[in-house]
C-alpha positions in Angstrom: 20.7 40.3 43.8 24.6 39.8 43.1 25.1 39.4 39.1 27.4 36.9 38.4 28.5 37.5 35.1 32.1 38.1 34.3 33.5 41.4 34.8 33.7 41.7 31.0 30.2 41.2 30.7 29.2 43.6 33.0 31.9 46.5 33.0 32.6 48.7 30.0 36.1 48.7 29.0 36.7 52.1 31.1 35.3 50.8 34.6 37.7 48.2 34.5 40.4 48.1 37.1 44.1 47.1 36.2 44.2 43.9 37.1 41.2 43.3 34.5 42.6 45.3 32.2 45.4 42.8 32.3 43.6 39.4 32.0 41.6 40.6 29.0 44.7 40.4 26.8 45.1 37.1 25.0 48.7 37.9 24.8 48.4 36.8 21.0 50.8 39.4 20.1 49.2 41.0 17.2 49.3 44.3 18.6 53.1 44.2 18.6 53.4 43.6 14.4 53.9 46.3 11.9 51.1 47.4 10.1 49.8 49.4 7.5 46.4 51.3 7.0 45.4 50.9 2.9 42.1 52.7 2.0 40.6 50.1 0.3 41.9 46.9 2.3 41.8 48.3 5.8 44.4 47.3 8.1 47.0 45.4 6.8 49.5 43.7 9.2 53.2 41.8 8.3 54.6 39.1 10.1 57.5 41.6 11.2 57.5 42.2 15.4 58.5 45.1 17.3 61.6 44.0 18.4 60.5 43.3 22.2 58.4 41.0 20.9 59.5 37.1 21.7 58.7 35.3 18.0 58.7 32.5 19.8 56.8 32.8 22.7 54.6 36.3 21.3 55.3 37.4 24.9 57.0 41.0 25.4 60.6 40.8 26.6 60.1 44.2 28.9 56.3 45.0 28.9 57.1 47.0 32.0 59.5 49.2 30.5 58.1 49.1 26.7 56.3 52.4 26.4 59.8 54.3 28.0 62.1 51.7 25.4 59.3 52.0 22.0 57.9 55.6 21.9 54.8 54.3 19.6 54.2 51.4 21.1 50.0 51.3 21.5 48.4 51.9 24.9 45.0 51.3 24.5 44.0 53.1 27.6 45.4 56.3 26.5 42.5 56.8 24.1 40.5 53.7 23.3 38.6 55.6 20.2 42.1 56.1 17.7 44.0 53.0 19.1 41.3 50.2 18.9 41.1 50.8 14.9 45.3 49.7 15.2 44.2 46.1 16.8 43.0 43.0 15.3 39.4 42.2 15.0 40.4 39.0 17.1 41.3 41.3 19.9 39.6 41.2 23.3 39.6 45.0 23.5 38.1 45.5 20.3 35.9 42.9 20.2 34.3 43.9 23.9 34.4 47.4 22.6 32.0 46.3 19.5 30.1 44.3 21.5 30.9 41.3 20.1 32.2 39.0 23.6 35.2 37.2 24.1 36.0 34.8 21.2 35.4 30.7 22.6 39.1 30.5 22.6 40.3 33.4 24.8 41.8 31.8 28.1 38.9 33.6 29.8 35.9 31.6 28.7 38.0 28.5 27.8 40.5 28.4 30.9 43.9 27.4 29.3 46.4 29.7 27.5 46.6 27.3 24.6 43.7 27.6 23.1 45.1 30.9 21.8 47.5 29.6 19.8 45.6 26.0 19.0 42.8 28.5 17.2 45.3 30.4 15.1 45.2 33.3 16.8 48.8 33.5 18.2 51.8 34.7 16.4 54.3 32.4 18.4 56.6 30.6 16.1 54.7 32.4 12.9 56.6 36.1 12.3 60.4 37.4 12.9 61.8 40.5 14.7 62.2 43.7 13.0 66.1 43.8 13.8 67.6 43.9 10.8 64.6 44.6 8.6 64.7 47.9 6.3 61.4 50.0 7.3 61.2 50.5 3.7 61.1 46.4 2.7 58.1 46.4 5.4 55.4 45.8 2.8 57.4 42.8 1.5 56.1 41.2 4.6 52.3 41.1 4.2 50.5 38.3 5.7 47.1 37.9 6.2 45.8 36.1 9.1 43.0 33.8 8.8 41.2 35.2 12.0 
């Protein structure tokens, strides 16, 4: 009997080929802030984007070429384990990785892109680039999402 679930019901985050890899991310843009990891609060993020970040669009300007052009920049696949504790809890990777499921609002289960940013969930048009922004005014630049 064929199971036809969703691959990301059925496949650990490990089996999954690069193509699904892909289509999990929400491209909400969340992994591209600045943050900061406070004892008590957990992870803290600002509204300040690595600088291939689109602020208007939360869409990566090279995300070819973005590990070569930003050193640091996450790769989740490298080793799931340290990086996942970087990402939102809204985030596809993490959430699957907690067994928690994909959100009603990831394009996934609800079929259109725009439910991403119609939940709140997308930084599009809600944080600015971190050209021109002292690393040490960072913290100036807190936000706190609501999801």
């Amino acid at each position: 009997m064929d199971d036809a679930r969703p691959f990301w019901e059925v496949k650990r985050l490990e089996e999954l080929t690069s193509e699904e890899w892909e289509r999990l991310c929400d491209r909400c843009g969340r992994c591209c802030l600045h943050k900061f990891e406070d004892e008590k609060d957990g992870l803290l993020f600002t509204r300040v984007a690595c600088r291939l970040l689109d602020p208007v669009t939360a869409r990566c300007r090279d995300y070819p070429n973005r590990r070569r052009r930003i050193p640091d920049c996450l790769h989740l696949q490298d080793d799931l384990e340290t990086y996942l504790r970087w990402m939102p809890r809204s985030c596809a990777y993490r959430r699957l990785h907690e067994g928690r499921g994909l959100a009603w609002w990831h394009p996934l289960v609800s079929g259109r892109w725009d439910t991403v940013r119609e939940a709140g969930i997308s930084v599009a048009g809600r944080v600015i680039s971190e050209d021109g922004i002292p690393e040490e005014t960072l913290e100036e630049h807190l936000i706190r999402w609501i999801r």
